[in-house]
DSSP file (Angstrom, degrees, kcal/mol; ACC not computed):
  #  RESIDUE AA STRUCTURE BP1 BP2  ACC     N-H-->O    O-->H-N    N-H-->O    O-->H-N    TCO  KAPPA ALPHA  PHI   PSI    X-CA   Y-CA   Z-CA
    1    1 A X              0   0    0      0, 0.0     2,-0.1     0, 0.0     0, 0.0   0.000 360.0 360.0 360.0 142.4   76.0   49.2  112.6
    2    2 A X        -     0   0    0      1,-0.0     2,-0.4     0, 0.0     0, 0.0  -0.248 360.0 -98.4-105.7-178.7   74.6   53.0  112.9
    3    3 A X        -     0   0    0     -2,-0.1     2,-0.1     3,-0.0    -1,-0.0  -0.957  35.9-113.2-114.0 132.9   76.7   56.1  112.5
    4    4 A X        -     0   0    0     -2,-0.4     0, 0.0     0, 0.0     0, 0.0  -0.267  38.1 -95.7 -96.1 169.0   77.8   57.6  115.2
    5    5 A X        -     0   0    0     -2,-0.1     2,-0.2     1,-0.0     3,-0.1   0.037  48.9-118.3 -22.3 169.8   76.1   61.5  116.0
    6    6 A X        -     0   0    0      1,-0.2     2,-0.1    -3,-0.0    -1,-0.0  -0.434  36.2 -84.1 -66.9-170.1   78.6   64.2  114.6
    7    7 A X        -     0   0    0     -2,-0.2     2,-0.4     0, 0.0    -1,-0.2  -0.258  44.9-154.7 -85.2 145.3   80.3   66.6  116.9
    8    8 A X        -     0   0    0     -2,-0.1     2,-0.2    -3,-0.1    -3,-0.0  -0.961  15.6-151.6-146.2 114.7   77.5   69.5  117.3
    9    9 A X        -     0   0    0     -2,-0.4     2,-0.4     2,-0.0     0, 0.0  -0.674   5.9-153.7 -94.8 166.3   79.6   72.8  118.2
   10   10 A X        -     0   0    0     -2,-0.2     2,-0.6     2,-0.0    -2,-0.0  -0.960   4.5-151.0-137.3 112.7   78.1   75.7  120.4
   11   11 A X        +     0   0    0     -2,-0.4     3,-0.3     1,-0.1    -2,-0.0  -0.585  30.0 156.5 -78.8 112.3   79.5   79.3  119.9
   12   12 A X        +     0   0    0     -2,-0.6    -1,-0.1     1,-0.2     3,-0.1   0.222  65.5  66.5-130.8  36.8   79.0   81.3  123.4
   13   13 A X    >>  +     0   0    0      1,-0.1     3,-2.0     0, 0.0     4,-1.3  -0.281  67.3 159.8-121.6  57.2   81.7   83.8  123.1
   14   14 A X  H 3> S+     0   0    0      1,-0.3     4,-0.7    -3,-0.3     5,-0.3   0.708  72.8  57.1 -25.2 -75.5   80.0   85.9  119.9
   15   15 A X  H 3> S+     0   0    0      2,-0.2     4,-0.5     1,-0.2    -1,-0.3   0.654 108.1  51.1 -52.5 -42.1   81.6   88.9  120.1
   16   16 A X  H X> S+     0   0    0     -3,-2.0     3,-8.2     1,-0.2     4,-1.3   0.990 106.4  56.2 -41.3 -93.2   85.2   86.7  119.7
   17   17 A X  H 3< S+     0   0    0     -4,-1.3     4,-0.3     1,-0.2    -2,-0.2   0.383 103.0  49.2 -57.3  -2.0   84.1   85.0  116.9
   18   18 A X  H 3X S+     0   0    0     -4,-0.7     4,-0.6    -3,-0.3    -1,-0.2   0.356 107.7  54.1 -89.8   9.6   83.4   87.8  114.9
   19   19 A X  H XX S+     0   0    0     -3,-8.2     4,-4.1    -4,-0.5     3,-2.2   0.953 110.1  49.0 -63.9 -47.5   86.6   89.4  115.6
   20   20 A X  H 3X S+     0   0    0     -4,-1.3     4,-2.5     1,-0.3    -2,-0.2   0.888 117.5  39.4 -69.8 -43.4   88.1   86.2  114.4
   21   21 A X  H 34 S+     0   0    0     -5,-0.3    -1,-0.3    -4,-0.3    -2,-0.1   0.591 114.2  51.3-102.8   5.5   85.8   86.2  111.0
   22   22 A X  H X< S+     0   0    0     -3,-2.2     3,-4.1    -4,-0.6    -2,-0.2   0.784 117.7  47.4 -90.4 -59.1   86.0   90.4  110.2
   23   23 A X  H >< S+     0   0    0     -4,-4.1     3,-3.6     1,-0.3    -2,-0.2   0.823  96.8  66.3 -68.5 -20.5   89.9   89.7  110.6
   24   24 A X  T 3< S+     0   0    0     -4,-2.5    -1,-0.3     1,-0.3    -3,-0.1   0.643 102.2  52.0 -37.5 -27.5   89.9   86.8  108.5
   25   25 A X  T <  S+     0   0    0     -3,-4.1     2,-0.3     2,-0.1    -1,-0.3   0.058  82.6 105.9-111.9  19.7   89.2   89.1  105.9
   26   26 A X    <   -     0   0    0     -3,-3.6     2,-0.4    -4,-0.2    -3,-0.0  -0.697  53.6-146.6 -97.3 148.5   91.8   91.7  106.2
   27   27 A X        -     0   0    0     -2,-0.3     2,-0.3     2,-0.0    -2,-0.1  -0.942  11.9-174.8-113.4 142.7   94.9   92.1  103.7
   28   28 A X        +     0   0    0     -2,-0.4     2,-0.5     2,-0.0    -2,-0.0  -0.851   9.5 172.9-139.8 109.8   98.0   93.1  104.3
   29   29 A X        -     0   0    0     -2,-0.3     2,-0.4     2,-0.1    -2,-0.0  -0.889  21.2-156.3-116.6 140.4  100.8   93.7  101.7
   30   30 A X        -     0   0    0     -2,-0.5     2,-0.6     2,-0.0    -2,-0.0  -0.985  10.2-172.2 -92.3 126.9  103.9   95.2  103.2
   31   31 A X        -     0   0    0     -2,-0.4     2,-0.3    53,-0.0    -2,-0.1  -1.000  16.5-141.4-101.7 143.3  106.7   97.4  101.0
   32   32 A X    >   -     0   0    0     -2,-0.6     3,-2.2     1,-0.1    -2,-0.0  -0.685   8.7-140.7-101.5 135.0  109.6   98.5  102.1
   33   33 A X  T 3  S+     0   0    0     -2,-0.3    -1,-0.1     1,-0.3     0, 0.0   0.683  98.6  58.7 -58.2 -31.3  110.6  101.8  100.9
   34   34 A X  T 3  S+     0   0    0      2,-0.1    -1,-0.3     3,-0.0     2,-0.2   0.439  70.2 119.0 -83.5  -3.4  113.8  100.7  100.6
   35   35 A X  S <  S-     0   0    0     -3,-2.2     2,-0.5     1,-0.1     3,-0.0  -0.524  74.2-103.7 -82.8 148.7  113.8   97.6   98.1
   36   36 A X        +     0   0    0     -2,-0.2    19,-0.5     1,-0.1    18,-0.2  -0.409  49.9 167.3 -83.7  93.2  115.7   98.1   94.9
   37   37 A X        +     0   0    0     -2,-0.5    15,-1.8    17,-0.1     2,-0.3   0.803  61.0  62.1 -60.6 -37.2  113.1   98.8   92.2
   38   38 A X  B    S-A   51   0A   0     13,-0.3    13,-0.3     1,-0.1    12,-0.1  -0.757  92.2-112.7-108.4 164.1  114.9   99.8   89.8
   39   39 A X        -     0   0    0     11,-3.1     2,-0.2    10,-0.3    13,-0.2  -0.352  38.2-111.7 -85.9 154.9  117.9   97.2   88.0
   40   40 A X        -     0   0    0     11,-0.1     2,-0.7    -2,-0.1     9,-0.2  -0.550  30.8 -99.6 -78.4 144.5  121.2   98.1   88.4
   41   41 A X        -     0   0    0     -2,-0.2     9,-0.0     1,-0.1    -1,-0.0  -0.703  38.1-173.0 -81.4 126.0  123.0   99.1   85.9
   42   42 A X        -     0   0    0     -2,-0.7    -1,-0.1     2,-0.1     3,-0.1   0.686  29.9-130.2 -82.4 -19.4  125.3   96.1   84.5
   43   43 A X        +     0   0    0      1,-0.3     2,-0.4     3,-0.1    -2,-0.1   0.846  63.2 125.8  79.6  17.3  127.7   97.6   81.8
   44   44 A X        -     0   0    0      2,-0.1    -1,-0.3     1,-0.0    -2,-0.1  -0.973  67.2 -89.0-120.9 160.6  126.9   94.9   79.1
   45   45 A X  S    S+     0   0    0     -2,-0.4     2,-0.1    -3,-0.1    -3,-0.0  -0.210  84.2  44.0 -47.5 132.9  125.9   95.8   75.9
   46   46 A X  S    S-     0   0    0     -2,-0.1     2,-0.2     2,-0.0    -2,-0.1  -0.660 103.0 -31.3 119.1 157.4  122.4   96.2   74.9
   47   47 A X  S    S-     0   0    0     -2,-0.1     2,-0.1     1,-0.1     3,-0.1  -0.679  72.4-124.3 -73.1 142.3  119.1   98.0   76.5
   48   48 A X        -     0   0    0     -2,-0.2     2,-0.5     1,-0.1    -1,-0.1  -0.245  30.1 -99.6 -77.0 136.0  119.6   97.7   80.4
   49   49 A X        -     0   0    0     -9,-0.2   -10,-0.3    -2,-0.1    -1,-0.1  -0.554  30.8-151.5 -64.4 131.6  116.9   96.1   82.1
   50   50 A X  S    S+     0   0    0     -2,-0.5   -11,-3.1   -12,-0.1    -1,-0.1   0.945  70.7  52.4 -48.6-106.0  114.3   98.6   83.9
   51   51 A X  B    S-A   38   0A   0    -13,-0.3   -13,-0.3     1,-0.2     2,-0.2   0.137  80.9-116.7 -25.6 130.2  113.0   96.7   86.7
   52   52 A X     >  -     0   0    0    -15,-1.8     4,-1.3   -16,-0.2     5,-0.2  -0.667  28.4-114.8 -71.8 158.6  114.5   94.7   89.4
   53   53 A X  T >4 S+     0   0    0      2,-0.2     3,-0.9    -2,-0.2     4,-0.3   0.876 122.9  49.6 -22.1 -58.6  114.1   90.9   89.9
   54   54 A X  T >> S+     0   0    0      1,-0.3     4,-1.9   -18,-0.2     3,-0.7   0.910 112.6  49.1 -79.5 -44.5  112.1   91.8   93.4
   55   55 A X  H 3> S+     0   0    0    -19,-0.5     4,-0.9     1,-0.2    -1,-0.3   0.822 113.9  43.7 -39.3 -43.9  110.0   94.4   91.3
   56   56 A X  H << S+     0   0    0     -4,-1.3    -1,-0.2    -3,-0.9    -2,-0.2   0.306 118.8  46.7 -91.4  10.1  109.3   91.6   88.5
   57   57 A X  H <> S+     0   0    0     -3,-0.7     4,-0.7    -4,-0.3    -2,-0.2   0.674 108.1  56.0-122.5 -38.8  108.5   88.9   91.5
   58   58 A X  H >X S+     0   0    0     -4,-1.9     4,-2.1    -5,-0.2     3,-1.5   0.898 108.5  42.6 -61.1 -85.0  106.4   91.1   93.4
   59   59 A X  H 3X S+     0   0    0     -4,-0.9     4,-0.6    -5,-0.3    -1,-0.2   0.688 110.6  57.0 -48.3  -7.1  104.0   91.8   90.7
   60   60 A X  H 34 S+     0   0    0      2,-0.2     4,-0.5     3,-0.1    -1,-0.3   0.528 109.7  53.3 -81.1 -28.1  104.0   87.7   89.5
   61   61 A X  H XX S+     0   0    0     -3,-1.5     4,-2.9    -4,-0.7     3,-0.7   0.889  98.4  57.1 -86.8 -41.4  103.0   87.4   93.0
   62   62 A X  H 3X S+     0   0    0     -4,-2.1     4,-1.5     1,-0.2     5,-0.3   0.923 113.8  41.9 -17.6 -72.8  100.1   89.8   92.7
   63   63 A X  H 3<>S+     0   0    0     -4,-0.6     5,-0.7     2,-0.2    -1,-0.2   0.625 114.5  47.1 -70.6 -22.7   98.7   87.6   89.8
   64   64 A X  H <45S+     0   0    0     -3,-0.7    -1,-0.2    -4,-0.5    -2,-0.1   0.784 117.4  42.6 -95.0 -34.0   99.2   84.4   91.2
   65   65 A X  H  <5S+     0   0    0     -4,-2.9    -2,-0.2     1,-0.2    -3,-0.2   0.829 128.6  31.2 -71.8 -28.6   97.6   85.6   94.8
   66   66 A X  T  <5S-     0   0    0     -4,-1.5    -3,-0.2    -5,-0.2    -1,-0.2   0.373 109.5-124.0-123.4 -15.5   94.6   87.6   93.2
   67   67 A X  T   5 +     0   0    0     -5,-0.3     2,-0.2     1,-0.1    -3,-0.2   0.906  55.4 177.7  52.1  39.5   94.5   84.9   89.9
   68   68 A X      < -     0   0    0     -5,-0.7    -1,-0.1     1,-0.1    -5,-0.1  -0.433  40.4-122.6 -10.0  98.7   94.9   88.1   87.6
   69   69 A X     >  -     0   0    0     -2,-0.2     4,-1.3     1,-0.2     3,-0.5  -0.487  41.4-106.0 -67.4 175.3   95.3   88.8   84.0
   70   70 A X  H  > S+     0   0    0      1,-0.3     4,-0.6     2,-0.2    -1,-0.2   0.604 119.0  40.7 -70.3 -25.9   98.6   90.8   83.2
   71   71 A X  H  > S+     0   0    0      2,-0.2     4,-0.5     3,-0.1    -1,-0.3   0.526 112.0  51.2-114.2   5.8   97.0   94.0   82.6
   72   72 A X  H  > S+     0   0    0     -3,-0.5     4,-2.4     2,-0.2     5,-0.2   0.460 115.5  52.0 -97.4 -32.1   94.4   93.8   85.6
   73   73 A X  H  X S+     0   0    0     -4,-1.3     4,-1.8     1,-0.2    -2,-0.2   0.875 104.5  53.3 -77.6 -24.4   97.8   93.0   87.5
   74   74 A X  H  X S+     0   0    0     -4,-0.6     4,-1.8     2,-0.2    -1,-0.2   0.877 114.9  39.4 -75.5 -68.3   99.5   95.9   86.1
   75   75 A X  H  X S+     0   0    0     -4,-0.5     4,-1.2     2,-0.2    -2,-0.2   0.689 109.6  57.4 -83.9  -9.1   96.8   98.1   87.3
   76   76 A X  H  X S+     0   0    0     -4,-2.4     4,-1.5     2,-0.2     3,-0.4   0.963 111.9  48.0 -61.8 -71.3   96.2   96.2   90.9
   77   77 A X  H  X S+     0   0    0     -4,-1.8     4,-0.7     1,-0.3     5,-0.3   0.744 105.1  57.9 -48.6 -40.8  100.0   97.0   91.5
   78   78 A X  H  X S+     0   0    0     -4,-1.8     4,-1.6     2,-0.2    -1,-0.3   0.866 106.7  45.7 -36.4 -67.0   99.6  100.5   90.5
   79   79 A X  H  X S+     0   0    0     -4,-1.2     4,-2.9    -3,-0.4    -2,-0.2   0.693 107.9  57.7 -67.5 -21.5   96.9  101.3   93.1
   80   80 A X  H  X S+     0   0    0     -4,-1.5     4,-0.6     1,-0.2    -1,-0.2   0.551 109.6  46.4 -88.8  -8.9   98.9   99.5   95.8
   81   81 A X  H  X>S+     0   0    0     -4,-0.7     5,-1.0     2,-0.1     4,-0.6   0.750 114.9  44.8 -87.2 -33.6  101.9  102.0   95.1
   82   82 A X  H ><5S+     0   0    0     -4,-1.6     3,-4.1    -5,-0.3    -2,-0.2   0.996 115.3  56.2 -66.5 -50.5   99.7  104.9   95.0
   83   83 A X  H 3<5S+     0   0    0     -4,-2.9    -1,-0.2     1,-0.3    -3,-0.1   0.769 105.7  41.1  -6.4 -70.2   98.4  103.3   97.9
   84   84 A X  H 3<5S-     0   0    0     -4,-0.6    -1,-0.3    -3,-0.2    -2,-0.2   0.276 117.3-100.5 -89.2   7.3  101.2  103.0  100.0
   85   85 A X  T <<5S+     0   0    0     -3,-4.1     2,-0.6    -4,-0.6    -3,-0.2   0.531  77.1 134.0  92.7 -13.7  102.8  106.7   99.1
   86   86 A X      < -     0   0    0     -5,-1.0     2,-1.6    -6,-0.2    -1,-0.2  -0.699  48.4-155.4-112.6 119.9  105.7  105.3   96.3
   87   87 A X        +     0   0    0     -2,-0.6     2,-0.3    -5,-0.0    -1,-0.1  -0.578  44.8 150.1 -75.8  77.7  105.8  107.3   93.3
   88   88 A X        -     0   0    0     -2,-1.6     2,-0.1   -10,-0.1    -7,-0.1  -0.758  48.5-121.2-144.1 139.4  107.3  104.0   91.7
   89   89 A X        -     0   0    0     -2,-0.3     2,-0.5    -8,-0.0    -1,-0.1  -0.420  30.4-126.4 -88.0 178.0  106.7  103.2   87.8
   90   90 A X        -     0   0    0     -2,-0.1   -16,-0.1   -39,-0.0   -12,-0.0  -0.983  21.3-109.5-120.3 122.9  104.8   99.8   87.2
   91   91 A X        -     0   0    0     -2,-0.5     2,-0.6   -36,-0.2   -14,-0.0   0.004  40.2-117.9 -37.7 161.3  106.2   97.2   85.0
   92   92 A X    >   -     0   0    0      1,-0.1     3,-1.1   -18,-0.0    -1,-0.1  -0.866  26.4-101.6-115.1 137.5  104.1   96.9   81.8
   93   93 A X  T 3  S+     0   0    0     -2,-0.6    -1,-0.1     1,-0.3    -2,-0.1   0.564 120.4  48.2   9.2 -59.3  102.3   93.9   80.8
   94   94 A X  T 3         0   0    0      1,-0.2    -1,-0.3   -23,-0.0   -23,-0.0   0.191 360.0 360.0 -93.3  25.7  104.4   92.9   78.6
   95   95 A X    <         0   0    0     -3,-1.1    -1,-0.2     0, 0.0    -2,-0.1   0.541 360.0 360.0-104.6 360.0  107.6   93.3   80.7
């Protein structure tokens, strides 16, 4: 019993398919100016957290999307606030 031919595709709209394979390589991180960066303050005893949850979640998603050490992530995040206009501190490594 033989195998049968593959499928043999033929690209005749070029110009298409390197839209399709430059956009393939675009990024796009959105932040909203408005998301809570900094913790709320809670009223219990003790140093108050810095950071929000969405601050500490963002930047875990950084490292996980980009496969990141903590201080490369640190400084990744950094340039995508400078980036983006937001004078916003960066959690620190160790936070």
């Amino acid at each position: 019993m033989s195998k049968p031919k593959p499928a043999r595709y033929r690209t005749t709209n070029w110009s298409t398919y390197n839209d399709a394979l430059r956009k393939r390589g675009s990024l796009l991180i959105w932040l909203d100016k408005e998301m809570a960066w900094h913790a709320p303050h809670e009223g219990r005893p003790g140093r108050p957290p810095v950071f929000s949850n969405a601050a500490i979640q963002f930047c875990l998603s950084i490292k996980v999307l980009f496969k990141l050490p903590l201080r490369q992530t640190a400084g990744m995040v950094a340039s995508l606030l400078r980036l983006a206009g937001l004078d916003w501190p960066v959690p620190d490594y160790s936070t």
